[in-house]
N, C-alpha and C positions, 0 to 999 in steps of 0.2 A: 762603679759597677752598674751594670743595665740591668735592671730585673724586673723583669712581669710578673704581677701575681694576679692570677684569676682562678674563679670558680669558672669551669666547664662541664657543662651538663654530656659528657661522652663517655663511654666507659674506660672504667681502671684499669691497667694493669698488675697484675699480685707477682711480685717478683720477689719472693720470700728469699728462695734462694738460686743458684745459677742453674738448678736442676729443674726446676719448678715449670713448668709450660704456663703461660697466660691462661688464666680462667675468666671464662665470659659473664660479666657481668654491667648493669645498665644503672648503675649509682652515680650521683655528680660527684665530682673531683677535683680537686685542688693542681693545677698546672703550675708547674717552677721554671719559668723555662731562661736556660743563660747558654751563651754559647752553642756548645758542645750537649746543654743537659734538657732533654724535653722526656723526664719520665713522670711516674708518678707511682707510689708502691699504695695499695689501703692499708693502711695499720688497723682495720679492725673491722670496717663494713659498717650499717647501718646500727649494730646492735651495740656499737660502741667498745668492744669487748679486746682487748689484745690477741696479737697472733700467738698463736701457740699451736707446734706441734703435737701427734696424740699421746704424749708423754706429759704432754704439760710443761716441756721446758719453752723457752722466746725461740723464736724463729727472727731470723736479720732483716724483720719487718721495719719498714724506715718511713721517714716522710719524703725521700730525696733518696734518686739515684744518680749518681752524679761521674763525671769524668769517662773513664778508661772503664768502668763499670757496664755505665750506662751506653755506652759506643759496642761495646761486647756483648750486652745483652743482645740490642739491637741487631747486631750483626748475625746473631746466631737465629732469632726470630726472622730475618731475612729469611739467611739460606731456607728455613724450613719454607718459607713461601714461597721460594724462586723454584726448589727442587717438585717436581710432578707427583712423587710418590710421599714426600714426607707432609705437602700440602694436602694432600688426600686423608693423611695422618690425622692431622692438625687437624685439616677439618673433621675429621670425625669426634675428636677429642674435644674440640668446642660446639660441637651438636648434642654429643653427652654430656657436657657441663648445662647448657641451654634445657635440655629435658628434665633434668632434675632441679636444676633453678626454676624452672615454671611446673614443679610438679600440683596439680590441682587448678589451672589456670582452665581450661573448661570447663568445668563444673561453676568456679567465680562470675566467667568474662559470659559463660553462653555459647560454647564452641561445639559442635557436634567432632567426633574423633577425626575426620577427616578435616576438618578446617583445625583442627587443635594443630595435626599433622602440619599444614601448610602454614601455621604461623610458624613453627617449629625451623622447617626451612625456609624463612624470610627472615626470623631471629639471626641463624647463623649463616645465611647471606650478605646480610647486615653486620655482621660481628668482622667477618672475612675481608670484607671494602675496607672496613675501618682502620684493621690490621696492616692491609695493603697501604692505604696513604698514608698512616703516622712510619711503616717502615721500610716500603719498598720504591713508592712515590716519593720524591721532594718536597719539602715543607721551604715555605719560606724562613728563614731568620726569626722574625718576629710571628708570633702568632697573629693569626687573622681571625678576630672573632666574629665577624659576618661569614669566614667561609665556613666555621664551625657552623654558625647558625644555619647557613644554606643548606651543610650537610644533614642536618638535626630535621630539617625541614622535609628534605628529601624521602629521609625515612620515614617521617610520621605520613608523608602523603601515602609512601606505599603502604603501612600498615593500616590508614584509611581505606585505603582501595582494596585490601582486604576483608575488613572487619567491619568497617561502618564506622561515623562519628559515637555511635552510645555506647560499642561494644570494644572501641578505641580511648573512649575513657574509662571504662571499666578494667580494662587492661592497663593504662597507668598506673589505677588506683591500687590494680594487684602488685604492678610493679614496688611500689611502697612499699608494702611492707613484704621484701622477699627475705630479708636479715630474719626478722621475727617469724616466716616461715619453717625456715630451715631450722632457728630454734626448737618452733616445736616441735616437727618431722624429728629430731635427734630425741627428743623427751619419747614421742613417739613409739619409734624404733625399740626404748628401752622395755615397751611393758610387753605383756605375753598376751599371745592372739585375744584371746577373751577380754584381758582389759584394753585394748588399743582405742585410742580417740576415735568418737563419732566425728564425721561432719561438723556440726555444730560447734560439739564441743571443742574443736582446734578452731573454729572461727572465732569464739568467745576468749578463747588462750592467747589467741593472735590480737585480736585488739586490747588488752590487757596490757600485754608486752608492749605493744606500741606506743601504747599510753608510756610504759615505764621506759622507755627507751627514749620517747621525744622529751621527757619533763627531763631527764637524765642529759642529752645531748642541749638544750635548753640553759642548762648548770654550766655548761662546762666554755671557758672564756679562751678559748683556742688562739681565738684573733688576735687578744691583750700581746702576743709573743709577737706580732707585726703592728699591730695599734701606734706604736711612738717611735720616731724615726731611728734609725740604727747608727747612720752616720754614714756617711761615703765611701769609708775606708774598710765596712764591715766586711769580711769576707762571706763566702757561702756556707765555708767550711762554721764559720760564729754561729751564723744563721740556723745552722742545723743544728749545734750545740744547743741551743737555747730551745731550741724549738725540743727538743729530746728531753730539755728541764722539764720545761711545760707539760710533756704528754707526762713523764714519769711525776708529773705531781696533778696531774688531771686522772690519771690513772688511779695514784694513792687515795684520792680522794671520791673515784667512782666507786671503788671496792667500801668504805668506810660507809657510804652512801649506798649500798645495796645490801650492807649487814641492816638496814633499817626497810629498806624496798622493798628485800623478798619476803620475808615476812607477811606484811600487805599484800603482796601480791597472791603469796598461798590460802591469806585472807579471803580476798575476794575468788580465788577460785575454788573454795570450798562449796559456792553455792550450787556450783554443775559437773565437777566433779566426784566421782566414786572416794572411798577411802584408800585405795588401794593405788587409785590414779594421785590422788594428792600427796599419797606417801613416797612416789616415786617424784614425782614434781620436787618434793619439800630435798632428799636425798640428791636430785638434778641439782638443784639452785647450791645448795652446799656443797659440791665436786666441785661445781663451775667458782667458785670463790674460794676454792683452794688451789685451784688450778691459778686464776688470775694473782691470789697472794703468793705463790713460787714462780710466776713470771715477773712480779714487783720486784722480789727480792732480788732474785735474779741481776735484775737493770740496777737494783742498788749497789749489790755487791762487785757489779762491772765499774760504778762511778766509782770505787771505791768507798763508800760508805756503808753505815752498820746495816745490813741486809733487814732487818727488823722492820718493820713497818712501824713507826713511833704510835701512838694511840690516839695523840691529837696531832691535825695536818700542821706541814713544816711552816714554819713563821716566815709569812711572806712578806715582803715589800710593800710598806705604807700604801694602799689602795686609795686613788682619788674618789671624792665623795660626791655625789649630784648634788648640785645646786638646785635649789628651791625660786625659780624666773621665767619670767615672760621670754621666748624665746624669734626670732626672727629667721627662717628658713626658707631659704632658696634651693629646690632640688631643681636639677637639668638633668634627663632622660638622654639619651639619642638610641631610637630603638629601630635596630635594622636603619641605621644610617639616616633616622628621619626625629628632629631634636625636637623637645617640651620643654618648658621650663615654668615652674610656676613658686609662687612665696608665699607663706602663710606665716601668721602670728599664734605660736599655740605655747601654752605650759612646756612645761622642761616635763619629758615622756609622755606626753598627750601627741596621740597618733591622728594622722591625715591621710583620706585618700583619692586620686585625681588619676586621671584616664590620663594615660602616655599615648606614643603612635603604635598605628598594627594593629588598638584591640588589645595592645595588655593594659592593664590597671596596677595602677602601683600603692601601695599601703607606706609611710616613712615614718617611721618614730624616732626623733631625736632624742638623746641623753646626753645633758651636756654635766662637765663634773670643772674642778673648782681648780683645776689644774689650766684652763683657758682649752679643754678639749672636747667636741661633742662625736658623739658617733651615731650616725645614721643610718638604724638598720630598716631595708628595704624587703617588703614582702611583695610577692607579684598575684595577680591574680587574671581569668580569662572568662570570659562568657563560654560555657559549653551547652550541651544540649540539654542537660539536665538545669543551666542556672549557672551562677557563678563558683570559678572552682580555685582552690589556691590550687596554684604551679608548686611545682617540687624544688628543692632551693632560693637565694636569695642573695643577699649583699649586704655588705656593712660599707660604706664610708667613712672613714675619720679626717675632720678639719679641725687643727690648730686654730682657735680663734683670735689669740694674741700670743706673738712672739715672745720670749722670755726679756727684753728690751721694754715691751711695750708695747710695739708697731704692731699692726695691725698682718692679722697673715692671709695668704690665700687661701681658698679653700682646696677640701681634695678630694680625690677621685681613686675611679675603679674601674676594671670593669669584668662581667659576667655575660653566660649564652643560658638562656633560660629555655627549658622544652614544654610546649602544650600540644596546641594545635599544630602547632609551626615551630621554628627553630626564632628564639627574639635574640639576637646580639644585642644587648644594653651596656651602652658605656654611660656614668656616671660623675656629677659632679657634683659637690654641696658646699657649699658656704652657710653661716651664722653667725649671730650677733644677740646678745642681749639688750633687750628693749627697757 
């Protein structure tokens, strides 16, 4: 079986269910792509949270749309763009998604209403190309991740030539946290005119949450489900098995982990908010954790098991342990088609960082564990106008250090399209050794 796995920085499509139209959105994404299958569904968006209808039951949120599925979606997202009047549709429909996904984005970025307006129509100009090549234009077989990057690039120049370098990073930076926007706009909506969030007070809510959102996505070991090789003969159909274990015990485990979070969180926003606002906050956070424990059960009661959420997490599989060594690391870069490669002698988790081509900067922290496997996760970073900025997404690596034999293994690779200034196609490769 041939299979790519990459992080691409382009937007999602939410194909909850076969009714459901694409909603515009600019988070990185996981690509699966074999054959016949180049989708991608988000199970949950930045905030980590499961999909769930407004009843609170699962929606046929996946990680993988695949087959006769995924050829039928596509199909049907065609016609709407070949047809004159249903793309006019469409477009309107991902112009109002786009509005309300950037709702507050002038006030953040610096926009007077009239250039808010014109990014407005460059967002779903932009949304609509996109749309057009992944479904009306040909794609090659194999994805091309410098054409991704070329495209990634494309945009950011025109949203340059609109907005400027300071008010084009500023505008990423909102990009960030839109998950945790639309959280609090929903807490929002709840109170009555008199108590509604100031300004402020939703900027102070919003970095709160991000914090509890990144330390949260931080926890969660998603990759371990592709980390160790599957074997030849795995199907796609195993693949996604396995990968559905993982989310419903990454799941179990975020909900156990937020009866402890939100708390703290209503903690620290005691300081700026009213009583009235924190008693709707405290009342939010406890719907939204009963809503996600009847979506767990849910997925339990589908595997056939006790729908119960047990009270301590399910007994997993002997976890490899970091080894305590001197470590030997060789990273190679090739970024936009132009290679680095550099070696450093550091601890086992002690981070290095070393300028790639193009103007990215790469950060590498090895962790190597006692199974002869190390994983090398990659942070990117760029010179902007304000100084150095981390990039949005990243990369992990895994090499096999020694074979189960003995022998000596090769190392291994990956690769990702990362957005800043420009679109960076980075393919990777690592190798190590204990010294």
């Amino acid at each position: 079986m041939n299979l790519l796995l990459c992080s691409v920085a382009i937007p999602t499509i939410a194909a909850e269910s076969p009714q459901t139209p694409p909603t515009a959105t600019h988070a990185p994404l996981t690509i699966v792509q074999h054959s016949d299958v180049f989708r991608a569904v988000d199970p949950g968006a930045s905030t980590g949270e499961p999909a769930l209808d407004e009843q609170g039951a699962k929606t046929q949120s996946r990680f993988f749309v695949i087959g006769d599925e995924a050829n039928e979606f596509s199909r049907r997202l065609k016609e709407r763009l070949s047809d004159p009047e249903q793309r006019a549709e469409f477009r309107a429909e991902q112009r109002a998604a786009l509005v309300t996904q950037n709702a507050g984005v002038g006030r953040l970025v610096g926009l007077d209403p009239v250039m808010e307006q014109k990014l407005i129509e460059l967002l779903t100009d932009q949304q609509m190309e996109q749309f057009e090549q992944m479904h009306v234009r040909p794609r090659p077989t194999v994805s091309d991740l410098q054409q991704y990057a070329d495209e990634a690039t494309q945009r950011m120049n025109a949203l340059r030539e609109l907005l400027g370098d300071e008010k084009l990073e500023r505008f990423q930076d909102f990009e960030l946290s839109q998950g945790e926007r639309r959280w609090v706009n929903r807490l929002s909506a709840r109170l009555a005119p008199a108590h509604k969030l100031r300004p402020d007070q939703e900027d102070r809510l919003i970095a709160l949450k991000h914090e509890q959102s990144r330390m949260s996505f931080a926890a969660i070991e998603s990759w371990r489900a592709f980390r160790r090789p599957l074997g030849p003969q795995t199907s796609l159909e195993d693949m996604q098995r396995e990968t559905q274990r993982q989310s419903r015990i990454a799941n179990e485990n975020s909900w156990r982990k937020r009866q402890v979070e939100n708390p703290l969180l209503e903690q620290k926003a005691a300081a700026f908010l009213t009583p009235v606002q924190l008693a709707e906050l405290s009342k939010y956070q406890a719907e939204e954790q009963d809503t996600t424990r009847r979506f767990i059960e849910a997925v339990r009661a589908d595997a056939g098991m006790d729908p119960n959420i047990p009270a301590q997490p399910e007994a997993a599989e002997e976890r490899p342990k970091l080894i305590d060594a001197q470590l030997q690391i060789e990273v190679s870069l090739t970024v936009n088609r132009e290679p680095t490669t550099v070696t450093r002698s550091v601890r086992n988790g002690e981070s290095f960082t070393f300028e790639a081509a193009q103007g990215l900067i790469a950060e590498a922290t090895p962790t190597m564990y006692d199974d002869d496997w190390v994983d090398v996760h990659l942070a990117y970073y760029e010179e902007g106008a304000n100084g150095r900025r981390r990039l949005s997404g990243g990369s992990i690596s895994a090499a096999q250090v020694r074979q189960p034999d003995g022998s000596l293994a090769t190392g291994g690779s990956g690769g990702t399209v990362i957005t800043g200034r420009k679109g960076y196609a980075v393919e990777t490769k690592v190798n190590a050794k204990v010294l």
